[in-house]
N, C-alpha and C positions, 0 to 999 in steps of 0.2 A: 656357387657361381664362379668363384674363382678355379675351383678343377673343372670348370665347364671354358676356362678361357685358356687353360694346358690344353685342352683335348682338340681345342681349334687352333693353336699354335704348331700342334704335334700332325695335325690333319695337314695343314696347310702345305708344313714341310715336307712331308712327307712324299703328298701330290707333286709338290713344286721339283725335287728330286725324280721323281717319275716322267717330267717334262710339260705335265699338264699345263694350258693353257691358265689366262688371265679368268675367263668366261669361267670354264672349270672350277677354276677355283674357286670363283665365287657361289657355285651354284654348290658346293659342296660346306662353304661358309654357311649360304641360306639354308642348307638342308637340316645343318645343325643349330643353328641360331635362333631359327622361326619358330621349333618347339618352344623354345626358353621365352620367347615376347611371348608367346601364346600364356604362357604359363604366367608370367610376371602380369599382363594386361588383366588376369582372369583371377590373380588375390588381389591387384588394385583397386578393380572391379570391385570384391569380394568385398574390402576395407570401405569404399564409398558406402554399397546398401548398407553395411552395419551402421555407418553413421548416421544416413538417412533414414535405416528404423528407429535408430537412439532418437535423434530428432521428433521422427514423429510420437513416441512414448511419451517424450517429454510435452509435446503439444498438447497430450491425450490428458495426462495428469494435470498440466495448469488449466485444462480447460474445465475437468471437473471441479476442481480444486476452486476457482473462478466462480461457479457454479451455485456451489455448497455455500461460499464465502457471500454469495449474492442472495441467498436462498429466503422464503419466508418461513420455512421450519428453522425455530430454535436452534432445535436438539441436532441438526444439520451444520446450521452456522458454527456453535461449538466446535465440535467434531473438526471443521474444517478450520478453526481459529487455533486449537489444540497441536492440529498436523503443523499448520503455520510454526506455529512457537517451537516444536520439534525440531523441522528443520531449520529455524532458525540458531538456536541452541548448536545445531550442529554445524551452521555458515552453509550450509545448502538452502537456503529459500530464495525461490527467483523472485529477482527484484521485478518479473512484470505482473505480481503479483499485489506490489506496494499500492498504487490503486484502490484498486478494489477493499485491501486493510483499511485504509484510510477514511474511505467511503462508509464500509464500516463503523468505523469509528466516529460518523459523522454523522449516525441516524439521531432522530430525533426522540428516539427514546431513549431511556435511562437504563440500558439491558445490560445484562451479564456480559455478554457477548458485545458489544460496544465498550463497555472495560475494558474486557480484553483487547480486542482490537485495539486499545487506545495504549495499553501495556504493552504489546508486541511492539509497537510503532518504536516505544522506547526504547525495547532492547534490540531492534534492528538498528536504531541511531547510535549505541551502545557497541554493540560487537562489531559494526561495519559505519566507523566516521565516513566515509567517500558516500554515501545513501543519506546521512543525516541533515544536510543541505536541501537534498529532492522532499524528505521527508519536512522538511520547516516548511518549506515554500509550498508544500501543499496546505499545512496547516494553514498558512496565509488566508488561501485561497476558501476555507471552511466558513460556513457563513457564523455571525455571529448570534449566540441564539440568549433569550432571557426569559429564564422562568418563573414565570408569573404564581404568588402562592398568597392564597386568601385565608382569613382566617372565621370569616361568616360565609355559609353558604349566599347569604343574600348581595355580598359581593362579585358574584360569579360573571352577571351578565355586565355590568358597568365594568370588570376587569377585561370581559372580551371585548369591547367598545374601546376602550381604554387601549388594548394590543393593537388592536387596528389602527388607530389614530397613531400610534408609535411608528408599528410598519410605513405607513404612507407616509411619516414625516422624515423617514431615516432611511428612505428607500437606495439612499449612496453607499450607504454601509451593507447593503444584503442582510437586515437583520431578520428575523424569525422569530416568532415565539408558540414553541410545540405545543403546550397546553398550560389550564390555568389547575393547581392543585390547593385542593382547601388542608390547610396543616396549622398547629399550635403556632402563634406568630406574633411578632413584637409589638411594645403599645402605637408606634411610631411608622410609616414610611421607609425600609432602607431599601437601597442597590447593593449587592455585594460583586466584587469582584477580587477574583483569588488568584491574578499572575501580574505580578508588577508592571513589566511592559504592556499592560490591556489597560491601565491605568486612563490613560490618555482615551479611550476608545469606549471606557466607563463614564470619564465626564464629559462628553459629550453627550450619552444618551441624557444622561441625568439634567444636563439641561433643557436637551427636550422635552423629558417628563414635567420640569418647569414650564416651560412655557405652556404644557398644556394642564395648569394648575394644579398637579401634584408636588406637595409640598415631601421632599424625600432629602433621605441621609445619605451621602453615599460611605460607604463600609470597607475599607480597606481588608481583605482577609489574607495579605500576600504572603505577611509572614508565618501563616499559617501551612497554606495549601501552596507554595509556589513547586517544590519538588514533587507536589502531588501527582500519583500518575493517572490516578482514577479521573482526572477534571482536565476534558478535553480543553483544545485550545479555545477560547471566546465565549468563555461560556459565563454566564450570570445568571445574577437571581435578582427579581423584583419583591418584595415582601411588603404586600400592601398592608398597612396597620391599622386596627380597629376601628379608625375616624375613616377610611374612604367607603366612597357612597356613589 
């Protein structure tokens, strides 16, 4: 550019030495100049679409990415839990992706792929503190769920009775409870809950299961499971014991 602004100083003088006019001159400026905007407007040009394909690449990718992440194949969600933690690892993951992980991480089942999502969660609050705030404040927002686990099959239907009556009585809290699981279980009634700060949001349920005459322990597991990463946020267990009926 610069020997392009010799070659119009040199024109100029040149003309202007030969007596040519103001108009001249100028028309001898635009003759030379206009190529160069031509050229300069036509890589700026060139510079904008490359962005705006970058752009839409990028759309194309979170949107499958979104997709897979939402998907009801397994073997899908993996895969796109996997890419997640990739580029996480490498501080490439778009945060409009955080979402969708969380939600994730928020099913109601006890999946593989819910782990993980609940592991990525951590090491995105991990490698990027300024995301780890957005990431609490979702957690917040995760309802709070209690899994119910029986140890007679004959318990099954008085447990789902039992969740209902909880639900309707604790409908402030958004609580949930996914399903009822028959497993080996103690002689007794406990609540467990495994995050110190949930403490407060464990004794309350636990009195409402009082008041609707279960007689329950509630279990402290915090300093067990608190750095757990496998054990989403608000998550409990009810363990009904051999006397309910």
């Amino acid at each position: 550019m610069a020997e392009q602004d010799i070659r119009v100083v040199d024109k100029v003088a040149v003309e202007h030495s030969r007596g040519k006019d103001a108009w001249d001159i100028l028309s001898i400026i635009a003759s030379i100049l206009i190529p160069l905007v031509v050229i300069f407007v036509g890589h700026l040009l060139s510079e904008q679409q490359k962005k705006a394909n970058e752009i839409a690449k990028q759309a194309d990718r979170l949107s499958v990415l979104i997709k897979h992440l939402a998907s009801n194949n397994p073997r899908e969600r993996k895969i796109a839990v996997d890419i997640s933690s990739f580029l996480a690892d490498n501080g490439q993951l778009p945060t409009e992706l955080i979402p969708t992980i969380i939600d994730l991480a928020d099913t109601g089942e006890n999946s593989a792929e819910a782990k993980k999502a609940a592991n990525l969660l951590a090491k995105i609050g991990e490698k990027a503190p300024q995301l780890k705030k957005q990431i609490q404040q979702s957690a917040v927002d995760i309802p709070a769920r209690v899994y119910f686990h029986i140890t007679q099959e004959s318990q099954r239907t008085p447990a789902k009775a039992l969740a209902s009556r909880l639900i309707t009585q604790l409908v402030a809290i958004d609580l949930k409870v996914p399903g009822v699981q028959r497993v080996s279980g103690p002689e007794n009634t406990q609540f467990r809950f495994f995050k110190a700060e949930e403490k407060e949001e464990a004794q309350r349920i636990v009195a409402s299961l009082r008041t609707l005459d279960i007689r329950v322990v509630l279990v402290d597991l915090s300093s067990r499971y608190q750095n757990s990463k496998n054990i989403r946020p608000r998550h409990y267990e009810l363990w009904l014991g051999k006397n309910f009926k």
